[in-house]
N, C-alpha and C positions, 0 to 999 in steps of 0.2 A: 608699350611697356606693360607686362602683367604684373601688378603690386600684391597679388595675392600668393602663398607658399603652398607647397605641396605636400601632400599627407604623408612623405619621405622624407621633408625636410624638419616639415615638425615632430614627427616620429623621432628623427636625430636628436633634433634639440630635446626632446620627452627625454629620451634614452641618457644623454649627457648630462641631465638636471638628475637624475636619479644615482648614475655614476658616481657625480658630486657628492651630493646627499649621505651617500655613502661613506665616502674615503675623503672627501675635504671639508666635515661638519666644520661649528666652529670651534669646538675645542683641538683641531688639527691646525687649522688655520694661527690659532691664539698660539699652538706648542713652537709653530714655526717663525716666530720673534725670537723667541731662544736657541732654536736649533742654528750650528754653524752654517748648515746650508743653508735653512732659509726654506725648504721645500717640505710637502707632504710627502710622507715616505710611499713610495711606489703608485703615484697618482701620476708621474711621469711615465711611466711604461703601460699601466694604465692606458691614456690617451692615447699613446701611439700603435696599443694594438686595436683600439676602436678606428683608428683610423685619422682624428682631429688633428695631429701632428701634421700628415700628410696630406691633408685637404686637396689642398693647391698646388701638390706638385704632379704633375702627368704620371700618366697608369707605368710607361717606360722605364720613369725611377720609382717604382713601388709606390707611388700616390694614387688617391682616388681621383684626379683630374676632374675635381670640382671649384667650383668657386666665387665671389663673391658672397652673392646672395646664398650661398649654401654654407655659407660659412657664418653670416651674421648673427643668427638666434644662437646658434653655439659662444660666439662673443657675448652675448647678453649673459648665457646662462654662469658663464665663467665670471663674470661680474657680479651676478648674483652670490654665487660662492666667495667670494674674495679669493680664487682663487692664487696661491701666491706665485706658480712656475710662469714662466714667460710666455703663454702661451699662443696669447695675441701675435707677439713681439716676432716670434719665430714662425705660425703658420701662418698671419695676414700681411707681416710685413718682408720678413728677412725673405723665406718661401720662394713667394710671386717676385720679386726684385730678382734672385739669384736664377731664377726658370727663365726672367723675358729677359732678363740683359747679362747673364755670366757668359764666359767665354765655355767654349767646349770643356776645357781643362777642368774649369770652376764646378762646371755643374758635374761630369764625371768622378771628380773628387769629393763634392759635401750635397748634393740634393739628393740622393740616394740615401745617404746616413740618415740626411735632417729628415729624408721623410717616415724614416721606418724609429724616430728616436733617438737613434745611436749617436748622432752630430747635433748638440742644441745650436741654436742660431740666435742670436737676440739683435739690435739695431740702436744707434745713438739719435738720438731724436734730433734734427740740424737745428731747433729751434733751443733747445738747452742744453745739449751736446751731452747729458748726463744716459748712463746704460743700466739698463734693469738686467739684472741677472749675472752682469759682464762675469763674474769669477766662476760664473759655473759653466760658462759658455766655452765652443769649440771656435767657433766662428762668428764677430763681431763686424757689423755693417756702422762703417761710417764715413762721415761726409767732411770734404777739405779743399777747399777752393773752386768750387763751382761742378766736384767729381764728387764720385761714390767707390769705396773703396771694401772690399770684401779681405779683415784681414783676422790670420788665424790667432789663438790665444797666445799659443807661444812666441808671439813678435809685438806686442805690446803690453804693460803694466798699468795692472787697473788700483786704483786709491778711493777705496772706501770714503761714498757720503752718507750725510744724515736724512733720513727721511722720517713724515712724520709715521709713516706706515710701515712698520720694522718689516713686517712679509714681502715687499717688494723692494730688493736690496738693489742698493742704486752707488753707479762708480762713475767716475773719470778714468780716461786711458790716457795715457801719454802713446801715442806712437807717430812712426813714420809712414809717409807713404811712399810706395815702390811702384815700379810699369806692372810686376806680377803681382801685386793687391788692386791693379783697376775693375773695378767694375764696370763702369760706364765715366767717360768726362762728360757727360751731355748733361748742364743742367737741368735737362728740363729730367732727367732721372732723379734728379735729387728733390724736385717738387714731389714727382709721386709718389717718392719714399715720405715726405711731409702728408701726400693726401693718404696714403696706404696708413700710416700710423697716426693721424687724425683720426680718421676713421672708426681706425680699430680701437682706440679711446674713447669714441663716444660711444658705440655698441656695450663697451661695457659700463660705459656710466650710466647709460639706460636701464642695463643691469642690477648695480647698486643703487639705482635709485628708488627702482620698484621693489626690490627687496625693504631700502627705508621705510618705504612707504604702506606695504606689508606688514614690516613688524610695528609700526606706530598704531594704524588701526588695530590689529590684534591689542595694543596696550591699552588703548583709548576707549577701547570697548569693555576693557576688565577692570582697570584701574578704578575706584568707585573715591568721590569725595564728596561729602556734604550729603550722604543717602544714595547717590547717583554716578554713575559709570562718567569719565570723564569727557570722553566722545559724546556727550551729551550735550553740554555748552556748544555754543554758534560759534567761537572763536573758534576752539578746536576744529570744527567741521571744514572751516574755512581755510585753514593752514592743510591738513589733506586736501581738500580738494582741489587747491594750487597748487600743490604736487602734483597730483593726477591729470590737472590741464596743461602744465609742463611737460611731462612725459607724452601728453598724448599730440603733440607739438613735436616733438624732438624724437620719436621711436619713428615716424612716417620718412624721417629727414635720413637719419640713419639706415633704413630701407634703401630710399631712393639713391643715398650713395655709395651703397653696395652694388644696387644696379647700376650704376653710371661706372665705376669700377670694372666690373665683369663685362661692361658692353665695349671699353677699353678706348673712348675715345681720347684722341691724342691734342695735349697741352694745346698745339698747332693747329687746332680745327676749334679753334674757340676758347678752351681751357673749363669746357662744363664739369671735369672730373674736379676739379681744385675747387670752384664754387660750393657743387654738392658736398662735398667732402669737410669745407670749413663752414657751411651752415649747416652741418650735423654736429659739428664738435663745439660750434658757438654754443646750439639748442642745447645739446645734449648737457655741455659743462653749464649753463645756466639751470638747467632740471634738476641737474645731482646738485650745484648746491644748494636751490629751494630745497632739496628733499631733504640734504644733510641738518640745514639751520632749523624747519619746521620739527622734523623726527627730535630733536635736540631740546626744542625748546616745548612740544607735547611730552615728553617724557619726563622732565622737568630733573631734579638733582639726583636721579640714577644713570641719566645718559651722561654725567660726566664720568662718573668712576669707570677705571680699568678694568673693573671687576664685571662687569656688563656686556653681553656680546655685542651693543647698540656698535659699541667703541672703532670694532672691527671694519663696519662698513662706512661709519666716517670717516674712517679716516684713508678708507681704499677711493670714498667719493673727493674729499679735497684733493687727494694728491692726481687723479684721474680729470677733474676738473683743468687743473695746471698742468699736465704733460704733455706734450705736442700743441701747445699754447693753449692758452686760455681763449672764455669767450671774446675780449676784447682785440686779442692779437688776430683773432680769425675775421672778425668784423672787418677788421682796417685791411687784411687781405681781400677780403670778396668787396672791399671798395676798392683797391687797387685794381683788382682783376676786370670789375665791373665800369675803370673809368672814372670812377665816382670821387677819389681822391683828390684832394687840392695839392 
């Protein structure tokens, strides 16, 4: 295994963080609590003419037939942004699911769109069945009795839930499943729709976490009380720097299960993909929330007000911490998998 990226991959993720920076500052991000979509305006077409849309699907449907690990720091930097489109959702998880197990027909019909833009893709997560983006989606992936089912908008109705992050709009679907929505009946496909979307969860809580972490030192270092900058005090120093040993705990983990991902090994030859995959989102959701509670409580009575861009990235870390389970739901997984289970 080479754990080190390459001056093209970081070059990518450079390029993406700058993109961002651009067209999803935060007062984009903040406008898109109000907007009925929910999205940045024109950061979706955006993406898909750089290419992040289409990552993962083969050069044959207009994708760059890249993956994993070429996709990870791009998950980071999207996290970094609080980025609000689904974009995890549709290149790391819907993507690679619809490329290794759709039928001819499937992929003919929606990997071509999804990869060029045209067709959004988003995923219910089998562990809270809840869908990010579902009403602006063409094509929703989800899981029902031990199957995975690929079914389009117009055959199910989605009902608005509440989140504490209005930028990632989150629904329930009422639908049926049919023989022409199968995707795959083989459980073991619906695990690594849980490991693909874990995953892709922690990467970006990686993301918001180092951004917390970013903006707290930048405060702590300005903010002045009693003659002196706040980051001055040892208490302070000590809430970042356990952030910082978090993160540097939980970004190796998220690596490693990119690569275990892209090396593709199967449930049935051990199940190392599920393991990597739930101690990156264990790690990961334990980092973002030291980062969220520390950034919260250095920042003292401005990180509560709405009025504060701190607001944004909390509340993109709590609800990333709990999506495709939380740390403890992942724990008791990698003790099942690992045997360890009473």
């Amino acid at each position: 295994m080479d754990a080190t990226f390459s001056d093209d991959q970081r070059l990518f993720a450079e390029t993406l963080r700058g993109i961002l920076d651009g067209t999803c500052p935060p007062e984009a991000v903040r406008a898109s609590w109000d907007d009925p979509v929910g999205w940045v305006d024109g950061l979706w077409d955006t993406l898909a003419a750089t290419g992040v849309l289409g990552l993962t699907a083969p050069g044959s449907c207009d994708g760059l037939g890249m993956d994993e690990v070429d996709l990870v720091l791009l998950l980071e930097e999207l996290g970094r942004a609080a980025c609000p489109e689904p974009v995890a959702e549709h290149a790391a998880v819907a993507v690679p699911l619809l490329r290794d197990h759709g039928s001819d027909k499937l992929v003919e019909e929606w990997l071509g769109r999804a990869a060029t833009g045209d067709a959004v893709l988003t995923v219910a997560s089998p562990v809270d069945e809840l869908v990010p983006a579902a009403a602006q989606a063409d094509l929703i992936l989800l899981a029902a009795d031990g199957a995975l089912h690929a079914v389009p908008a117009d055959r199910l109705a989605c009902v608005e839930q509440e989140s504490v992050d209005r930028s990632r709009r989150l629904a329930s679907v009422d639908w049926m499943p049919a023989p022409d929505t199968l995707l795959s009946d083989d459980p073991a496909v619906v695990d690594r729709c849980v490991d693909r979307g874990a995953w892709a969860a922690a990467a970006q809580a990686v993301g918001v976490a180092q951004r917390l972490l970013d903006l707290t030192v930048s405060y702590v270092a300005d903010r002045e009380q009693f003659g002196r900058p706040v980051g001055a005090n040892q208490a302070v120093k000590h809430h970042c720097a356990d952030v910082a040993i978090a993160l540097e705990f939980a970004r190796p983990l998220v690596h490693l299960a990119a690569w275990s991902l892209a090396a593709g090994e199967s449930p049935e030859e051990g199940g190392s993909v599920a393991v990597d995959a739930s101690m990156a989102k264990a790690a990961a959701s334990d980092a973002v929330d030291r980062a969220c509670r520390s950034a919260l409580q250095c920042h003292g009575a401005i990180g509560y007000t709405i009025e504060y861009d701190l607001q944004l990235w909390l509340k993109r870390g709590w609800v990333l911490a709990a999506s495709w389970g939380d740390a403890r739901w992942h724990r008791r997984r990698i003790a099942t998998r690992l045997g360890l289970s009473a």
